[in-house]
Backbone as CSV, one residue per row, in Angstrom:
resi,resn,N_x,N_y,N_z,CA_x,CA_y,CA_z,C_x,C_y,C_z
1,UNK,53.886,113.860,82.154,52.913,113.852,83.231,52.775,115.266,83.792
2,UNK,51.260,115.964,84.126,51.495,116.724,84.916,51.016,116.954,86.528
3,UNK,51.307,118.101,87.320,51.470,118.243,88.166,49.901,117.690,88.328
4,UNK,49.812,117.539,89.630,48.147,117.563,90.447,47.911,118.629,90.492
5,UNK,46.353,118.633,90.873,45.976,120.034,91.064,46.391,120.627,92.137
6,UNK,46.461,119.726,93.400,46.677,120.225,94.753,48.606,119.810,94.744
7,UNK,49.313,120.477,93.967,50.570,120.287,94.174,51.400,121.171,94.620
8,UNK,51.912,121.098,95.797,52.573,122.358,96.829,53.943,122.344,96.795
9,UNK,54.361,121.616,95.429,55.987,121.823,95.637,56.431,122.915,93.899
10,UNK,55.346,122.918,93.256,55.669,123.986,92.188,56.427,125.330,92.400
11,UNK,57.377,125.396,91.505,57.978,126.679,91.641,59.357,126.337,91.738
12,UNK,60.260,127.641,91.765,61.841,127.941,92.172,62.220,127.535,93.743
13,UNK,63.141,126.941,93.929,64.004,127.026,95.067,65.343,127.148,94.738
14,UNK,65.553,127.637,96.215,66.953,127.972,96.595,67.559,127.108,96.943
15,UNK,68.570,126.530,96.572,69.286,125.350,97.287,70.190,126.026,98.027
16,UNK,70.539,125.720,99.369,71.335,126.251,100.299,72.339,125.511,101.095
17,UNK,72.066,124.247,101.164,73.201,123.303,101.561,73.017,121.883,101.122
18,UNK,74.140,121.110,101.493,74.411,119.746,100.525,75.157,119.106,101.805
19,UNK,74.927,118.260,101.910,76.015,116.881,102.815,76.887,117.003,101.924
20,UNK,77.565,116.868,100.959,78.912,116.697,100.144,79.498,117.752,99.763
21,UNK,78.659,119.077,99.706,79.332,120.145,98.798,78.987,121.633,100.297
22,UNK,80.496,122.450,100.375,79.769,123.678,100.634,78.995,124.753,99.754
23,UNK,78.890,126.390,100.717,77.932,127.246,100.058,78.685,127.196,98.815
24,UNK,79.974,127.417,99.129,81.195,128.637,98.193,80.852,127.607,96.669
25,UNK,80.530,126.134,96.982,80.668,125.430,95.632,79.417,125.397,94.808
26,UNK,78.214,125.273,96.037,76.844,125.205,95.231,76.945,126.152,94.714
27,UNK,77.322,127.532,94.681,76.982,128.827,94.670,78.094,129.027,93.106
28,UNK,79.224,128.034,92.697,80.092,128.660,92.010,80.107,129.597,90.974
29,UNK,78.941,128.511,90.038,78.583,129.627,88.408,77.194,130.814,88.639
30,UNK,76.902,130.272,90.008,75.264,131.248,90.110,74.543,130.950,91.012
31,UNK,73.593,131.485,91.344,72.673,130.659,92.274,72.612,129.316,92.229
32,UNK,72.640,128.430,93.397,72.256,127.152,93.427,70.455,127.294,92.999
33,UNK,69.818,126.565,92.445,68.536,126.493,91.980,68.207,125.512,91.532
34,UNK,66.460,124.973,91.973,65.633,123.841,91.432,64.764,124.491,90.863
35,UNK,63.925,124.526,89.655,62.553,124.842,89.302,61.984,123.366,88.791
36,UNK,60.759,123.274,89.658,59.513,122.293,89.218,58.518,123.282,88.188
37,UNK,58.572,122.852,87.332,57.405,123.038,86.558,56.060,122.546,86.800
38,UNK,54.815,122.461,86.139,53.520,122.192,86.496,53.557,120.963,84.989
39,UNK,54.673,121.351,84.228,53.965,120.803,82.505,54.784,119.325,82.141
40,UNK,55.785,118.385,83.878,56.386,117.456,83.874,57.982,117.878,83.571
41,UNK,57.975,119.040,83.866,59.668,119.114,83.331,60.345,120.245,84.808
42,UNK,61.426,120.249,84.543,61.953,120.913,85.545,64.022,121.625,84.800
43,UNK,64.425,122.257,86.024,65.743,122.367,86.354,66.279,122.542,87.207
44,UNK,67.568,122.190,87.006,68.400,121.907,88.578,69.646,122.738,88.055
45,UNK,70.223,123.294,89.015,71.761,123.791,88.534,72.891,124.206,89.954
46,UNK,73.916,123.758,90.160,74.618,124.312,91.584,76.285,123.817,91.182
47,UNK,76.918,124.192,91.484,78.301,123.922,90.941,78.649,124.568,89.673
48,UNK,79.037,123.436,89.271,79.207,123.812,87.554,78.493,122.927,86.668
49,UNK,77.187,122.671,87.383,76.092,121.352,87.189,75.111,122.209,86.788
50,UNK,74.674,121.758,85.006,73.003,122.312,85.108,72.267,120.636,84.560
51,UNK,71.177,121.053,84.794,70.595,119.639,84.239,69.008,119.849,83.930
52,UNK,68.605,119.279,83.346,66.823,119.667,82.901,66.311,118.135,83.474
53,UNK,65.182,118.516,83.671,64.330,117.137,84.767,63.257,116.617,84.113
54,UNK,63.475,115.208,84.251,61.528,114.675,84.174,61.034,114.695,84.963
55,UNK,59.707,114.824,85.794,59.339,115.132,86.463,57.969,113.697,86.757
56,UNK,57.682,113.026,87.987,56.617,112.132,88.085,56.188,113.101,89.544
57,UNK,54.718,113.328,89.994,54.484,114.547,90.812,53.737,113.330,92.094
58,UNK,53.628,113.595,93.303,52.369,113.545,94.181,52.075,115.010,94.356
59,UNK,51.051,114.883,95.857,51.076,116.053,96.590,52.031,117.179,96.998
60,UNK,52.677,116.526,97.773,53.962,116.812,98.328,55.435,116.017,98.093
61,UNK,55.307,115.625,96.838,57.178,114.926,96.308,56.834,114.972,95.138
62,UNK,58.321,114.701,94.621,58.327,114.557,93.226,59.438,113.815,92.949
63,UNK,59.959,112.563,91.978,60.510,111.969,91.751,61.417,112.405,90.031
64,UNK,62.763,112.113,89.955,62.501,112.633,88.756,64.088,111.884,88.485
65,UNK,64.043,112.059,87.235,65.226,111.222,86.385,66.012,112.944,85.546
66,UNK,67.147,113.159,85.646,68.134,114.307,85.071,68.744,113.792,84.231
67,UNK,69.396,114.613,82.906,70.409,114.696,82.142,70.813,115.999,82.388
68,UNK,72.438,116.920,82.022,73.317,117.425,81.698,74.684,117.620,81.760
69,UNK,75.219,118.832,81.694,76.550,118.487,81.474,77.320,119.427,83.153
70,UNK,77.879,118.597,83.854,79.024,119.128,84.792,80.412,119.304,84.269
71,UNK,80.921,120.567,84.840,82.140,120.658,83.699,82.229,120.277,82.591
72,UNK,81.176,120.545,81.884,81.390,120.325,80.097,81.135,118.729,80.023
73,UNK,81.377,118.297,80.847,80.972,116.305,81.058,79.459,116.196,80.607
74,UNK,78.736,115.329,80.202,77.611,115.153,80.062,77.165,113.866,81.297
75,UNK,76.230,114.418,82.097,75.886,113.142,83.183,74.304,113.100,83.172
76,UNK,73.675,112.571,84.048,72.798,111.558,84.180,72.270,110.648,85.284
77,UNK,71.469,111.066,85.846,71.419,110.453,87.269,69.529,110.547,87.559
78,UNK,69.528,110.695,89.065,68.016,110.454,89.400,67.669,110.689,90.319
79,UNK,66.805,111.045,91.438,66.251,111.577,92.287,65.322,111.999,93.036
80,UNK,64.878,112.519,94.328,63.464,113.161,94.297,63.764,114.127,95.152
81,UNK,62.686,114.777,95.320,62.203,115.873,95.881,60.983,116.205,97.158
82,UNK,61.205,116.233,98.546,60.093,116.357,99.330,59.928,117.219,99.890
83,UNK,58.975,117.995,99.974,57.997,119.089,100.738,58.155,118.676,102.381
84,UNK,58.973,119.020,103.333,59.278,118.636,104.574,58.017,119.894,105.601
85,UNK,57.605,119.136,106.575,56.527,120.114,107.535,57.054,121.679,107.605
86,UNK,58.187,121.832,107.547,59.249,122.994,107.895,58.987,123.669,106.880
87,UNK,58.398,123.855,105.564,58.479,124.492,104.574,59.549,124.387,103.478
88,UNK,60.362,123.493,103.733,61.513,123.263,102.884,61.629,122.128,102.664
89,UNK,62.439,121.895,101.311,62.734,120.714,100.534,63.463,120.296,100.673
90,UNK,63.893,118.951,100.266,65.035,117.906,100.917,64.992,117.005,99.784
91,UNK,66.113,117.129,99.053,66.402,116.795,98.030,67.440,115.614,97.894
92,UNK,67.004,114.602,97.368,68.018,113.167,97.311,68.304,113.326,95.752
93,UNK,69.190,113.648,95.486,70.343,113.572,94.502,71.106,113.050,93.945
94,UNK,71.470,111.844,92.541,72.359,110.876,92.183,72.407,110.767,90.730
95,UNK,74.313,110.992,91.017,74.979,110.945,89.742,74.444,109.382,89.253
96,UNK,73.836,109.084,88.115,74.637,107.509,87.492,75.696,107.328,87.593
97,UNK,76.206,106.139,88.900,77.336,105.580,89.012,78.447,105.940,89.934
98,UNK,77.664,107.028,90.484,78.763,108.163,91.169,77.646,109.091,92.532
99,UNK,78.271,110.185,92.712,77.820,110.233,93.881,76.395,110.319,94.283
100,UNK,76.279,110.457,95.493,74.601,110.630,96.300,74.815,111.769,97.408
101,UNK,73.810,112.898,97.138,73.757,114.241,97.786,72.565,113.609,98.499
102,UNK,72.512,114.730,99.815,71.324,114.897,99.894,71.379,116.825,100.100
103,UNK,70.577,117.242,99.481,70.481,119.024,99.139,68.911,119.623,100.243
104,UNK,69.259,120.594,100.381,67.955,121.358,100.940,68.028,122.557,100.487
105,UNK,66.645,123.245,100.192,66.485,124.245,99.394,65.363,125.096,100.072
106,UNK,65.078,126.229,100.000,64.258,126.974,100.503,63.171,127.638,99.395
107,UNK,61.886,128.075,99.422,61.018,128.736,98.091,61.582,129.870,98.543
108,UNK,62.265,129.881,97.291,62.347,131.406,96.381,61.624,132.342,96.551
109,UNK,61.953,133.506,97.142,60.766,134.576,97.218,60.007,135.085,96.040
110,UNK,59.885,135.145,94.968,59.406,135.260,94.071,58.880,134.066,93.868
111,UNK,58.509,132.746,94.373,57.846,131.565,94.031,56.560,131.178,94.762
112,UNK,55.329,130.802,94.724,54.053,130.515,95.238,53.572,129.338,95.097
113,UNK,53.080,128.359,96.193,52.966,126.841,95.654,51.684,127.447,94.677
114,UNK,51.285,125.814,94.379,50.071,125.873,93.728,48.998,125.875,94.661
């Protein structure tokens, strides 16, 4: 699926905090980071978590189903993504079977909605 035309959540963010995790952990292997794509795909990465995304779009959210590997583990979970009045995203986060984040992220200075 792809994005709408009028879709204002395209691009890189910064993830900057988590209800479950501090900075020191999102931050461990690299930047905490989300990228939405426009072409239905995405990535996520914070810990020692990367994962590639499907992507289902509105206006302002995006819903999406993940696979990859945490610590070398291979996981699998699901989620979305919302465009909050504030300019920032608020991210609901879930392992299959295991935990539930909720993340917030800021656009990336190098990132421009659509």
């Amino acid at each position: 699926m792809k994005a709408p035309m009028n879709c204002q959540i395209i691009g890189q963010w910064r993830i900057t905090e988590a209800d479950l995790w501090d900075g020191e952990h999102l931050d461990l292997v690299g930047p905490a980071m989300m990228t939405i794509r426009a072409d239905g795909y995405g990535e996520i990465a914070f810990g020692a978590m990367q994962a590639t995304l499907e992507l289902e779009y509105s206006r302002t959210m995006v819903f999406f189903t993940w696979g990859g590997f945490d610590e070398m583990d291979e996981v699998t979970g699901s989620g979305s993504a919302e465009l909050l009045e504030d300019g920032t995203l608020e991210i609901e986060f879930n392992y299959h079977l295991g935990d539930e984040a909720v993340l917030k992220a800021e656009r990336a200075t190098s990132s421009t909605a659509c």
